[in-house]
C-alpha positions in Angstrom: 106.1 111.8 73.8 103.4 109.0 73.7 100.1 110.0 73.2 98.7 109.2 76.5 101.3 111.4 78.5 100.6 114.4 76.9 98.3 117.3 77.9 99.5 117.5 81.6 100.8 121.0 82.0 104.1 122.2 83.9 105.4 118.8 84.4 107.4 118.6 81.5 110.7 116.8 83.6 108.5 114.4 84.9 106.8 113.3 82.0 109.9 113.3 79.8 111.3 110.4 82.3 108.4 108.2 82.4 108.2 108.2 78.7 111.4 106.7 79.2 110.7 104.4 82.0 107.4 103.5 80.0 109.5 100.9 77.7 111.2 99.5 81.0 109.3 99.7 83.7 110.9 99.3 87.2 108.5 97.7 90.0 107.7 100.5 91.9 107.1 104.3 91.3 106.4 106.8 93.9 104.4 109.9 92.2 105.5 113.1 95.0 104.4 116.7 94.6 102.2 118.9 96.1 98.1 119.2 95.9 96.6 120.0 92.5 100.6 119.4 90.8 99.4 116.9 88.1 101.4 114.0 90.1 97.6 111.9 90.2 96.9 112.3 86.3 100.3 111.4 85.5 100.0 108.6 87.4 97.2 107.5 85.8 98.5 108.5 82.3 101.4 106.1 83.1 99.5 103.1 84.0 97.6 103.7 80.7 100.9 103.8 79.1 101.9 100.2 80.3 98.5 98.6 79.9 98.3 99.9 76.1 99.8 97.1 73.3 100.5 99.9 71.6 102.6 101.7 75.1 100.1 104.9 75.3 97.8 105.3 72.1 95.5 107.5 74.4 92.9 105.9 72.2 92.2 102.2 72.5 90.4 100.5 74.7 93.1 99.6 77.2 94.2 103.6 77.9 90.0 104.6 77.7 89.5 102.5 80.7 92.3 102.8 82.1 92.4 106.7 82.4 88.6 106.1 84.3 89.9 103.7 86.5 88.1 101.2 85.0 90.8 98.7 83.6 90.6 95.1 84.9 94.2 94.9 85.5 94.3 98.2 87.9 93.7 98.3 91.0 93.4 101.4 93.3 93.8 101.3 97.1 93.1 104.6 99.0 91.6 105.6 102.4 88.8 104.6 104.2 88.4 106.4 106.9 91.7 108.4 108.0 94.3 105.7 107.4 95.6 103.0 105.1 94.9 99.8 107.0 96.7 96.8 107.1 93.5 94.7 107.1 92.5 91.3 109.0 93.2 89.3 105.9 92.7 88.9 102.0 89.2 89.5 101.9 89.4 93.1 103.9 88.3 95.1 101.4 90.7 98.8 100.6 93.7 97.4 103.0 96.8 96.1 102.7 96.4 92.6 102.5 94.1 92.7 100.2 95.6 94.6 97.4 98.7 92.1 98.4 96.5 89.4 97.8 95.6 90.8 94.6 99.1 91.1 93.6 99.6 87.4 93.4 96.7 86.6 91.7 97.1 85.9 87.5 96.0 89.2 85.5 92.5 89.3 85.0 93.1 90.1 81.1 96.9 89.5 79.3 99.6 92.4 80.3 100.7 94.0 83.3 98.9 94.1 86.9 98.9 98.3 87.9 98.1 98.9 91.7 98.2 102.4 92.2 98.0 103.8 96.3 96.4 107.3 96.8 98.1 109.2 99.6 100.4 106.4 100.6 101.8 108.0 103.5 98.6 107.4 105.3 99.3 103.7 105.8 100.0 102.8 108.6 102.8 101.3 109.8 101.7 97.7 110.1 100.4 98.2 106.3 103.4 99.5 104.6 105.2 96.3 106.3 103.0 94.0 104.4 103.0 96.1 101.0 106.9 96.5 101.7 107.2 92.4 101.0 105.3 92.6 98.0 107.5 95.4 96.8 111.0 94.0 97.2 110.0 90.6 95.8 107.0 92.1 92.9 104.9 89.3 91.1 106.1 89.0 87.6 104.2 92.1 85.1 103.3 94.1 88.8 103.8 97.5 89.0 103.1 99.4 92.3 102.1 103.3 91.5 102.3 105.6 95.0 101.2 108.9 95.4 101.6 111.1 98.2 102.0 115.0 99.0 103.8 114.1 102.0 106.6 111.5 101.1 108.6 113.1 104.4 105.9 111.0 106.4 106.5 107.8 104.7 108.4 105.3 106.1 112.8 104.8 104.5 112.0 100.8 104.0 109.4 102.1 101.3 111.2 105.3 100.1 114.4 103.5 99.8 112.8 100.6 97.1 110.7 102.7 95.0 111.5 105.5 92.5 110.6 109.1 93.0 108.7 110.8 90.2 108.5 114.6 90.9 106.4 117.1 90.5 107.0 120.4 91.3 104.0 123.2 92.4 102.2 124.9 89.6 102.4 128.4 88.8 99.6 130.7 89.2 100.0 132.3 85.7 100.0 128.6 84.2 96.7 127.9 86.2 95.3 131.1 84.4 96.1 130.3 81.2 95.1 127.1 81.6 91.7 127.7 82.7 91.5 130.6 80.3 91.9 128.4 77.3 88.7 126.5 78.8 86.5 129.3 78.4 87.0 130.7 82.2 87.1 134.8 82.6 90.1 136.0 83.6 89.5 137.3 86.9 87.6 134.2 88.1 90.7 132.0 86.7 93.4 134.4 89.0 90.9 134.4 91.7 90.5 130.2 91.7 94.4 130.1 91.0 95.2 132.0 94.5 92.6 130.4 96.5 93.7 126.8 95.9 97.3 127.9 96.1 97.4 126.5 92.4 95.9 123.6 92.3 95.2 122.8 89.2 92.0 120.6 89.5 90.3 122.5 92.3 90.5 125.9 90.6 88.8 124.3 87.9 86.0 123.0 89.6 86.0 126.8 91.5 86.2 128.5 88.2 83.6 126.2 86.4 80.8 126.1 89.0 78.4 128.8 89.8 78.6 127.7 93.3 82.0 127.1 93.2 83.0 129.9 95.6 80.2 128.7 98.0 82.5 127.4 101.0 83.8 131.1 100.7 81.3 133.3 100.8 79.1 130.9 103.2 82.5 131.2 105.3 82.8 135.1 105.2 79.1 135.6 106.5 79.8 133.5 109.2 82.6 135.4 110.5 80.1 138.0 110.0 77.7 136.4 112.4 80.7 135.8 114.9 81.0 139.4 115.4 77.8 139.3 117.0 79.2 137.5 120.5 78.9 134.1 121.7 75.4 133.4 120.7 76.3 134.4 116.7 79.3 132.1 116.9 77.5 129.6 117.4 74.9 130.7 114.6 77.9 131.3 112.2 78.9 127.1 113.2 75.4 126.0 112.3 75.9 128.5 108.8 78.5 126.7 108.0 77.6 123.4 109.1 74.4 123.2 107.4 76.1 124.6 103.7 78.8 121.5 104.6 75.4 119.4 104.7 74.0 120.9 101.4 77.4 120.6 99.6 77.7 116.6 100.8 74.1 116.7 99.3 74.9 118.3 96.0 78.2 116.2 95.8 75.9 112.5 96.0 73.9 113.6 93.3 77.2 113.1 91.0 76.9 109.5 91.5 74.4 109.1 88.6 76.3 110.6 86.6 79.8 108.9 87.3 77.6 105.0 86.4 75.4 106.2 83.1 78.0 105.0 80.6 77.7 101.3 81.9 73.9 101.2 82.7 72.6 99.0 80.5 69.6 101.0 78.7 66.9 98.9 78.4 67.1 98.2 82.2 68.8 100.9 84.1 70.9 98.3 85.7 74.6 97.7 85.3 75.4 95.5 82.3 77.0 92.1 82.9 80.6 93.1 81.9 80.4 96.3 83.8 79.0 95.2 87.2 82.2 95.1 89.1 83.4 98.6 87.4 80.2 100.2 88.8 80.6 98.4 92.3 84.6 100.0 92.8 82.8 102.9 91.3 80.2 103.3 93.8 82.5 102.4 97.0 85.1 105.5 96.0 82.1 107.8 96.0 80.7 106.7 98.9 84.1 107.1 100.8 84.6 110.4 99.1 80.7 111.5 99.5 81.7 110.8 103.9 84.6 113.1 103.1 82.2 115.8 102.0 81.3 117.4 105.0 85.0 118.1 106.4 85.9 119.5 103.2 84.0 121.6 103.0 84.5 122.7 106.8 88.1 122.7 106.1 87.6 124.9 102.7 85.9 127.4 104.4 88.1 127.7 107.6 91.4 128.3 105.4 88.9 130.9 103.7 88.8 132.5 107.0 92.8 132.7 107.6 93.2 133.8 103.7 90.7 136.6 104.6 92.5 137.5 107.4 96.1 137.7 105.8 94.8 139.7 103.2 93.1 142.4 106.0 96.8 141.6 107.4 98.2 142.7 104.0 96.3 145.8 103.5 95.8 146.7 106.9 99.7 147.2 106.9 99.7 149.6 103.7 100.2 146.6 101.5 99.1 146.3 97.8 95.4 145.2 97.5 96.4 143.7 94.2 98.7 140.8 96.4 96.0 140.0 98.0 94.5 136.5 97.5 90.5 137.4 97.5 91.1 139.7 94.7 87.3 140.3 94.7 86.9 142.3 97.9 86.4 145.5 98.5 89.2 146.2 101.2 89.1 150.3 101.4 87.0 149.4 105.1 88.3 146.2 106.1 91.0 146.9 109.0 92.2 144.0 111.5 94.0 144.4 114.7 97.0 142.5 113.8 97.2 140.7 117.5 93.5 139.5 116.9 93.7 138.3 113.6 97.2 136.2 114.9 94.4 134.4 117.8 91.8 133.8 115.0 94.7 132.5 113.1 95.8 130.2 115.3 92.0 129.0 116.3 91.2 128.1 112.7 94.4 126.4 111.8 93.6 124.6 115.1 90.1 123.4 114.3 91.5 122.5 111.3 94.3 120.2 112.8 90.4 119.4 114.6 88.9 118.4 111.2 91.6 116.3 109.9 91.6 113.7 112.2 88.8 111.6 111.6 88.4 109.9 114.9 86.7 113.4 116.0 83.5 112.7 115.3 82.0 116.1 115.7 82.9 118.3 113.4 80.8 121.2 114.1 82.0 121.4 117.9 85.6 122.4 116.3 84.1 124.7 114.1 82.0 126.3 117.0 85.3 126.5 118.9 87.4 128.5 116.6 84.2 131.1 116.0 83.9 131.3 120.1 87.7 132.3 120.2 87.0 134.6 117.7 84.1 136.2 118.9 86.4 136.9 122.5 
């Protein structure tokens, strides 16, 4: 297994075949799998793979910036806003015609051009017409790398042209002993394991962070709030509208952070070399710093139906131990099973709420699913 490759847990089928597609690389790859699988690191372990003379060192300079997204040959298109564009022309930044425009350009350094498309099934249709030319007649040395957790939603003209590289769901006993062997307490590692569903990357950050279990317990003392009628649901919407605020806050401040290594120290600026690195740097985090807010919102609302199952769960004479807030003290907590259904269904539908980014106010979904909770 080359170098580079190595260290992604779980996936061992999918890694085994792109160490063999490594040496003959097809045109296009399409990375599927769920949230938190690994299918976004192996992705980027692969393009490392075919931009390194040595085919995945992990250790020269070629798979270095390459892993952070900083090689001059790579090129990463993801959304801005909710969709995948197909853009107005060449020079439309993050849309289709651009990274097509890109793809017929010479390589900025000798090798291989990567393009690699974060949660392709959110182009739209008009875009994945114009990447589909591109892809059935490639540039000479251009590789096209798509990821998506929803492949069903992508359209067959683009399925049908480009090989699938699964990954399969992670176990929750793998996520513990994964974040274990970092240091991480047991009982925080299961508890970060079951609330992500086992997403690898999330529980980490959850685990890791003393306020990692923020959107949670912001989240619980809102429904706490709710109880109190009409006038504390729409407390319990500013609770957790104002902790979204504090965690788009906290979640800016990375920014620094994310540039130090190509600041040149004598004037805090970006050195020559590094100036465009910083600039595709800086636009990710700004579209991810917009994001912020709704996922936080979102966190904490799928909080809310986990809390409920679990009342569900034990509520029923379940065993506390299957529950997913392992934390909790359920020997009070006792839901009316056709209540907890209608908050149920009014979170999952402010969610539905959240995810579409044309609604513009967040908090007026969130203050509707407390209102229907409060009765």
């Amino acid at each position: 297994m080359r170098p580079v490759l190595e260290g992604i847990p779980g996936q061992d089928d999918a890694l085994a075949f792109l160490d063999r597609a490594a040496d003959r690389p097809s045109h296009a790859y399409l990375f599927s799998g769920p949230e938190g699988s690994g299918k976004r690191l192996g992705a980027v372990a692969f393009a490392a793979a075919l931009l390194c003379r040595e085919g995945g060192c992990g250790e020269c300079r070629d798979c270095r910036l390459a892993v952070g997204d900083r090689h001059p040959n790579l090129v990463v298109l993801e959304p801005e806003g909710r969709d995948i564009r197909v853009g107005e022309g060449p020079d439309d930044h993050g849309t289709a015609r651009w990274l097509v425009s890109r793809a017929h350009r010479t390589a900025v350094e000798p090798g291989r051009k990567i393009f690699r498309i974060e949660q392709a099934d959110r182009m739209t249709e008009e875009a994945a017409d114009v990447l589909l030319k591109v892809v059935e007649e490639p540039p000479p040395d251009t590789v096209f790398l798509l990821m998506s957790a929803r492949p069903h939603e992508m359209p067959e003209t683009i399925l049908s042209r480009v090989q699938d590289v699964g990954f399969r769901p992670l176990a929750e006993d793998l996520v513990v002993e994964m974040l274990a062997g970092e240091g991480i307490e047991a009982g925080r590692a299961r508890l970060a394991a079951r609330l992500t569903g086992g997403n690898l990357g999330r529980a980490r950050r959850i685990a890791a962070d003393p306020q990692g279990l923020a959107f949670r317990d912001e989240a619980l003392g809102a429904l706490r709030d709710a109880g109190e009628g009409p006038a504390g649901a729409l407390a319990a919407a500013d609770r957790l509208a104002e902790a979204a605020g504090d965690y788009r806050k906290r979640y800016g401040e990375r920014l620094e952070e994310e540039i130090e290594a190509f600041l040149d120290p004598d004037t805090g600026k970006p050195a020559e070399q590094f100036k465009a690195v910083v600039k595709r740097v800086q636009e990710r985090h700004a579209r991810r710093e917009k994001r912020a807010e709704r996922e936080f919102l979102d966190w904490s609302l799928l909080a809310l139906e986990a809390w409920y199952r679990d009342a569900l769960l034990v509520s029923a004479g379940g065993d506390p131990a299957q529950a997913i807030n392992l934390d909790l003290d359920w020997s009070a907590d006792r839901v009316v099973p056709k209540r907890a259904a209608d908050a149920i269904a009014a979170l999952e539908e402010a969610r539905a709420a959240l995810a579409d980014e044309t609604n513009l106010n967040a908090k007026l979904a969130v203050e509707g699913a407390f209102l229907r909770i409060a009765g």
